[in-house]
N, C-alpha and C positions, 0 to 999 in steps of 0.2 A: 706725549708728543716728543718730548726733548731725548726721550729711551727708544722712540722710532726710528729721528734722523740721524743720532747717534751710530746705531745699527745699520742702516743704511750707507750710513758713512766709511763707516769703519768696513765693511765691504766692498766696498768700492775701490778704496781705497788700500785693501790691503791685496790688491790682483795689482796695482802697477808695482813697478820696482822704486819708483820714485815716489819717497815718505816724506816728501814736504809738509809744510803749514795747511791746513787747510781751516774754513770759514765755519764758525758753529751758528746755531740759528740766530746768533746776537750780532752775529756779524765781525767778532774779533776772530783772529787766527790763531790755534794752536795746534799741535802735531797729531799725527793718527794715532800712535802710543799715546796720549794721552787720552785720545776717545776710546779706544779699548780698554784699557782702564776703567772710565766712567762705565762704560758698558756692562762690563765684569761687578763694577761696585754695586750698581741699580738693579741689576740680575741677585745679585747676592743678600739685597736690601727684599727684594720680592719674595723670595725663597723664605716662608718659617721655618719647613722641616715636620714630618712627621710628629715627632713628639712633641712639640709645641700644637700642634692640632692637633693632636690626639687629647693632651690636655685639658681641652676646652671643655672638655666631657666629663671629668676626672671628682665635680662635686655633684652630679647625677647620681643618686644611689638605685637600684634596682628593690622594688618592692618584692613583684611576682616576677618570677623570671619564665621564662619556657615553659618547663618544667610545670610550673604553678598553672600556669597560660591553662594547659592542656589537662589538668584536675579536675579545671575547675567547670571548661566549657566543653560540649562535646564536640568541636569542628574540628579536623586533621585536611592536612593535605589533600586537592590542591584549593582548599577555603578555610584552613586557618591565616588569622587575618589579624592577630596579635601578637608580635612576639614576647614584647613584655610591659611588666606594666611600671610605672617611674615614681609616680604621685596616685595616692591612694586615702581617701576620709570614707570608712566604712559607712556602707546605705548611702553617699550622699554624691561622691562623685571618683573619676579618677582620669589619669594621665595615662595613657600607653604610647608603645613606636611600634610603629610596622615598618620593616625595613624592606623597601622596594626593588627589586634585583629585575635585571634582564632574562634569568631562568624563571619568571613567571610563568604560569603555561598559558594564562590569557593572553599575555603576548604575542600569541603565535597568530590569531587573528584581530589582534586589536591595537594598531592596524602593522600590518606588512607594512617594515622601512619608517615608520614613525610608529613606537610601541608608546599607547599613553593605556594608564591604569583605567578599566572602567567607572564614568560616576559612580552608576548602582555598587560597585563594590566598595569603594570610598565609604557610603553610605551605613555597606555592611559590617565595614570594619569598626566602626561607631559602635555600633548596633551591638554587633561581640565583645567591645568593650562595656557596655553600659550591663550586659549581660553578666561580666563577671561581676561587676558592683553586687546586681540582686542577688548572683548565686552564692557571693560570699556571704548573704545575709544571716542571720542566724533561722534556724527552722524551713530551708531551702536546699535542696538537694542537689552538692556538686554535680556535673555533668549533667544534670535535666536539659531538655530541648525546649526554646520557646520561638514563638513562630511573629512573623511581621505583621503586625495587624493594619498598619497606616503609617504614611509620613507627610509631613508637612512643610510647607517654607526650604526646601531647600535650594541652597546655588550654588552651582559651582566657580569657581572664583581662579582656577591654576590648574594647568595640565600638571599632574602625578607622571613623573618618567620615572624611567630605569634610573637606580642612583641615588633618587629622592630618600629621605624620610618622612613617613608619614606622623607629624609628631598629633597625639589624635589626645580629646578630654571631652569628657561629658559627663552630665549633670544629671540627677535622678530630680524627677517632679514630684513622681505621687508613683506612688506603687499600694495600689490594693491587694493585699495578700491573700482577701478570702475568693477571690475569683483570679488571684495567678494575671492581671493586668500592671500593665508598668509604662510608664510615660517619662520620656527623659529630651533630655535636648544636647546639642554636640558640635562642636569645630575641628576640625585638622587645617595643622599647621606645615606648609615646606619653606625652611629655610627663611623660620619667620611670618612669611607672609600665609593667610587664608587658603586653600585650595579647597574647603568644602565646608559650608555650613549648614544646619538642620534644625530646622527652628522648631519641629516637635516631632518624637517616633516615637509608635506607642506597639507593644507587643507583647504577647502572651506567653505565659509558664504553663507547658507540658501539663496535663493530670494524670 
């Protein structure tokens, strides 16, 4: 509030030629050089700076990266839906991001003028993740195809935009290996908060 009327002050005030005292929200009077000032200080106080966000990233190590992404599962363009993976306990669970951009092509109708990610893909991208977990398994065949068999309990909880990260984990339940069945469960994360959860998806390995 105080970096508002500040602003508005200092505007006002710098179109007359006359740079008298004038009144801050407290009611004392000081000059307009001194709220531009203040203005400048609280602007510069806001500001981190790129490298300081960038940062914030900087003790995240990259398990699978792209590269790996694409070994390991067989979806490409425009349904790969992982780009990598962060946190990794073989057979049991992992951590990936999918990083959500305005050149999505689902974008183009979903919807005109407000682009939000589709749940069902939300769901999918879970799903490709939980997917590398089994294919990394031992006696599992990188790039095999496995198909969706059921899901359950899911909500959506946050629009996915352009921008977002989708910070995405899931958990393996039960994987039957002699009939190629896998059951697991999953959250994604934006900026903290829930945008999707899946309280159980069970799907099939390819024979």
């Amino acid at each position: 509030m105080m970096l508002t009327v500040a602003i508005l002050l200092s505007q006002l005030y710098a179109s007359n030629a006359f740079l008298g005292p004038v009144p801050n929200p407290s009611g004392r009077f000081i000059s307009t050089k001194l709220f531009a000032e203040e203005v400048a200080e609280a602007e510069a106080v806001a500001m981190k700076g790129a490298q300081a966000l960038s940062a914030l990233t900087s003790e995240i190590s990259t398990i699978f990266p792209s590269e790996d992404v694409d070994s390991t599962i067989p979806h490409r363009y425009p349904f790969a839906l992982v780009d990598k993976v962060i946190e990794y306990v073989p057979g049991k669970r992992a951590v990936g991001i999918k990083a959500v951009t305005k050149n999505e092509e689902f974008f183009q109708g979903h919807f005109p003028g407000r682009p939000i990610m589709p749940g069902v893909l939300q769901v999918e991208a879970l799903a490709q993740l939980a997917g590398i977990v089994c294919l990394k398994m031992e006696g599992n065949d990188a790039g095999a195809i496995f198909f969706f068999a059921g899901v359950d309990g899911v909500k959506w909880k946050k629009p996915v935009v352009p921008g977002d990260s989708l910070v995405m984990e899931v958990e393996i339940l039960k994987f039957n290996k002699k009939f190629g069945l896998v059951k697991a469960t999953g959250k994604a994360y934006v900026d903290g908060q829930v945008a999707v959860e899946v309280g159980e998806m069970t799907f099939a390995l390819a024979k």
